[in-house]
N, C-alpha and C positions, 0 to 999 in steps of 0.2 A: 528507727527499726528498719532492719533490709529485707526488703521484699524477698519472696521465695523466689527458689531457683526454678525456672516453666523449661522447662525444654520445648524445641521448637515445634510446633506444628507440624504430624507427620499424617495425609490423608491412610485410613485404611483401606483395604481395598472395597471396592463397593459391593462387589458378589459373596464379598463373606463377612458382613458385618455382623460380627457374633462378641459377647461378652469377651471381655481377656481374659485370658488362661492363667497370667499371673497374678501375683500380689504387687507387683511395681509397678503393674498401668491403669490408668483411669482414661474411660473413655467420654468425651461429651456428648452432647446430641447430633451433633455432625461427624460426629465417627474422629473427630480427631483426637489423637494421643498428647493426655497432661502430664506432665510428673510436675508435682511439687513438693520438694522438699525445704525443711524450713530449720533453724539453729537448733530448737526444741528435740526437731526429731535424732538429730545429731546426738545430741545430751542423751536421749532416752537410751539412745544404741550405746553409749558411754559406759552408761548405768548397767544395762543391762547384761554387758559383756564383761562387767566385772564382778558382777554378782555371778554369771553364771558359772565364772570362773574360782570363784571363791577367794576372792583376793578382796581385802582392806583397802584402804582408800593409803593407808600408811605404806600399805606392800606393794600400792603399783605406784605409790612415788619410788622405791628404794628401784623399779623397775623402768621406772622413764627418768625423762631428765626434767622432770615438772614439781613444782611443790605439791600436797595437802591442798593449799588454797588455794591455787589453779586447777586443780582436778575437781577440785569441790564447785569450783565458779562453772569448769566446761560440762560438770552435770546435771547443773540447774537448767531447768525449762526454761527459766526465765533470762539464761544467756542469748547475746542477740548477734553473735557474731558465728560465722561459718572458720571452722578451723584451717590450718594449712594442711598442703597432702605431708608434709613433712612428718608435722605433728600426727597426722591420720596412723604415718608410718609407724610414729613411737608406741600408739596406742595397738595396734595390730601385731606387732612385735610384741608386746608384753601379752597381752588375751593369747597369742598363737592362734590368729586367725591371719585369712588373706582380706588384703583392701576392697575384694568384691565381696566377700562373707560380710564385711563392716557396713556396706552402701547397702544391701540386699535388707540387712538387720535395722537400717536409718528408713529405708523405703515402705519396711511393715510398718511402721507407724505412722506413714504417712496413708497409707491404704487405711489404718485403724481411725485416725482422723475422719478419712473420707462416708465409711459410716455409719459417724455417730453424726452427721451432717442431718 
Protein backbone atom coordinates (compact mmCIF):
# COMPACT_ATOMS: atom_id res chain seq x y z
CA UNK A 1 0.00 0.00 0.00
CA UNK A 2 1.66 3.72 -0.76
CA UNK A 3 1.49 5.93 1.77
CA UNK A 4 -0.18 9.41 1.24
CA UNK A 5 1.20 12.02 -0.58
CA UNK A 6 2.14 14.97 2.97
CA UNK A 7 3.30 17.95 1.52
CA UNK A 8 5.88 19.49 3.16
CA UNK A 9 5.61 21.33 6.29
CA UNK A 10 4.83 24.97 5.82
CA UNK A 11 4.85 27.22 9.39
CA UNK A 12 1.85 29.66 9.28
CA UNK A 13 2.21 32.69 10.27
CA UNK A 14 2.04 33.18 13.93
CA UNK A 15 -0.04 36.56 14.23
CA UNK A 16 -2.86 35.00 12.24
CA UNK A 17 -3.43 31.60 13.26
CA UNK A 18 -6.92 31.38 12.18
CA UNK A 19 -8.89 28.07 10.71
CA UNK A 20 -8.19 27.87 6.68
CA UNK A 21 -10.24 29.35 4.42
CA UNK A 22 -10.20 26.41 2.10
CA UNK A 23 -11.29 22.94 1.62
CA UNK A 24 -7.54 21.83 0.55
CA UNK A 25 -5.83 22.55 3.90
CA UNK A 26 -5.67 20.98 7.28
CA UNK A 27 -4.17 22.57 9.83
CA UNK A 28 -2.43 20.73 12.99
CA UNK A 29 -1.76 21.83 16.37
CA UNK A 30 1.18 23.63 15.58
CA UNK A 31 -0.30 25.61 12.84
CA UNK A 32 1.46 23.53 10.31
CA UNK A 33 -0.18 22.89 6.81
CA UNK A 34 -1.01 18.86 5.85
CA UNK A 35 -2.40 17.78 2.55
CA UNK A 36 -3.01 14.32 2.23
CA UNK A 37 -3.99 12.91 -0.53
CA UNK A 38 -4.47 9.28 -0.95
CA UNK A 39 -5.44 6.59 -4.41
CA UNK A 40 -9.08 6.45 -2.99
CA UNK A 41 -9.37 10.01 -3.18
CA UNK A 42 -8.28 10.02 -6.79
CA UNK A 43 -10.94 7.25 -7.67
CA UNK A 44 -13.71 9.16 -5.82
CA UNK A 45 -12.83 12.31 -8.20
CA UNK A 46 -12.93 9.58 -11.19
CA UNK A 47 -16.21 8.61 -10.23
CA UNK A 48 -17.46 11.69 -9.61
CA UNK A 49 -16.54 13.56 -12.63
CA UNK A 50 -18.07 11.09 -14.75
CA UNK A 51 -21.25 10.85 -13.17
CA UNK A 52 -21.37 14.52 -13.13
CA UNK A 53 -20.89 14.51 -16.60
CA UNK A 54 -23.19 11.97 -17.43
CA UNK A 55 -21.12 9.56 -19.23
CA UNK A 56 -21.09 5.50 -19.02
CA UNK A 57 -18.10 4.01 -18.07
CA UNK A 58 -18.51 2.52 -22.01
CA UNK A 59 -18.59 6.46 -23.26
CA UNK A 60 -15.46 7.58 -21.47
CA UNK A 61 -13.59 4.39 -22.83
CA UNK A 62 -14.72 5.35 -26.54
CA UNK A 63 -13.34 8.85 -25.14
CA UNK A 64 -9.82 7.95 -23.64
CA UNK A 65 -7.38 5.48 -24.66
CA UNK A 66 -8.31 3.12 -21.57
CA UNK A 67 -10.47 -0.05 -21.49
CA UNK A 68 -13.97 -0.60 -19.29
CA UNK A 69 -11.75 -2.57 -17.02
CA UNK A 70 -9.13 -0.12 -16.24
CA UNK A 71 -11.56 2.72 -15.74
CA UNK A 72 -13.63 0.30 -13.60
CA UNK A 73 -10.08 -0.79 -11.51
CA UNK A 74 -8.95 3.37 -11.52
CA UNK A 75 -12.45 3.91 -9.72
CA UNK A 76 -12.44 1.55 -7.05
CA UNK A 77 -11.56 2.92 -3.67
CA UNK A 78 -9.83 0.05 -3.31
CA UNK A 79 -7.17 0.95 -6.19
CA UNK A 80 -3.75 1.57 -4.45
CA UNK A 81 -1.80 3.30 -6.98
CA UNK A 82 -1.63 7.15 -7.92
CA UNK A 83 -2.24 7.60 -11.54
CA UNK A 84 0.28 9.38 -14.15
CA UNK A 85 -0.20 13.19 -15.10
CA UNK A 86 -0.50 11.78 -18.59
CA UNK A 87 -3.32 9.72 -17.74
CA UNK A 88 -4.81 12.74 -15.38
CA UNK A 89 -4.60 14.47 -18.90
CA UNK A 90 -6.79 11.91 -20.74
CA UNK A 91 -9.31 11.89 -17.90
CA UNK A 92 -9.61 15.91 -17.80
CA UNK A 93 -9.79 15.92 -21.63
CA UNK A 94 -12.69 13.80 -21.80
CA UNK A 95 -14.92 15.27 -18.35
CA UNK A 96 -13.88 19.03 -20.02
CA UNK A 97 -12.28 20.01 -16.99
CA UNK A 98 -8.62 21.62 -16.19
CA UNK A 99 -5.99 19.49 -14.10
CA UNK A 100 -6.60 21.85 -11.16
CA UNK A 101 -10.63 21.62 -11.40
CA UNK A 102 -9.46 17.50 -11.08
CA UNK A 103 -6.84 18.02 -7.91
CA UNK A 104 -9.36 20.66 -6.26
CA UNK A 105 -12.23 17.75 -6.69
CA UNK A 106 -9.45 14.73 -5.32
CA UNK A 107 -8.63 17.26 -2.40
CA UNK A 108 -12.63 17.45 -1.23
CA UNK A 109 -12.49 14.22 -0.28
CA UNK A 110 -9.67 14.37 1.31
CA UNK A 111 -11.07 17.27 3.71
CA UNK A 112 -14.38 14.87 3.77
CA UNK A 113 -12.11 12.07 5.25
CA UNK A 114 -10.60 14.53 7.56
CA UNK A 115 -14.25 14.96 9.36
CA UNK A 116 -15.46 12.06 9.75
CA UNK A 117 -12.11 11.55 11.88
Amino acid sequence: MQKPIRAAKLQAPSSKLQAPSSKLQAVDDDGALILELQPRHISLAFRHFRLKQGLSQYKLEQLTPFSIHTICMRESVHYQNFPTVTTLYSYCDAYDITLTEFIACAFSFVTTDMTMI
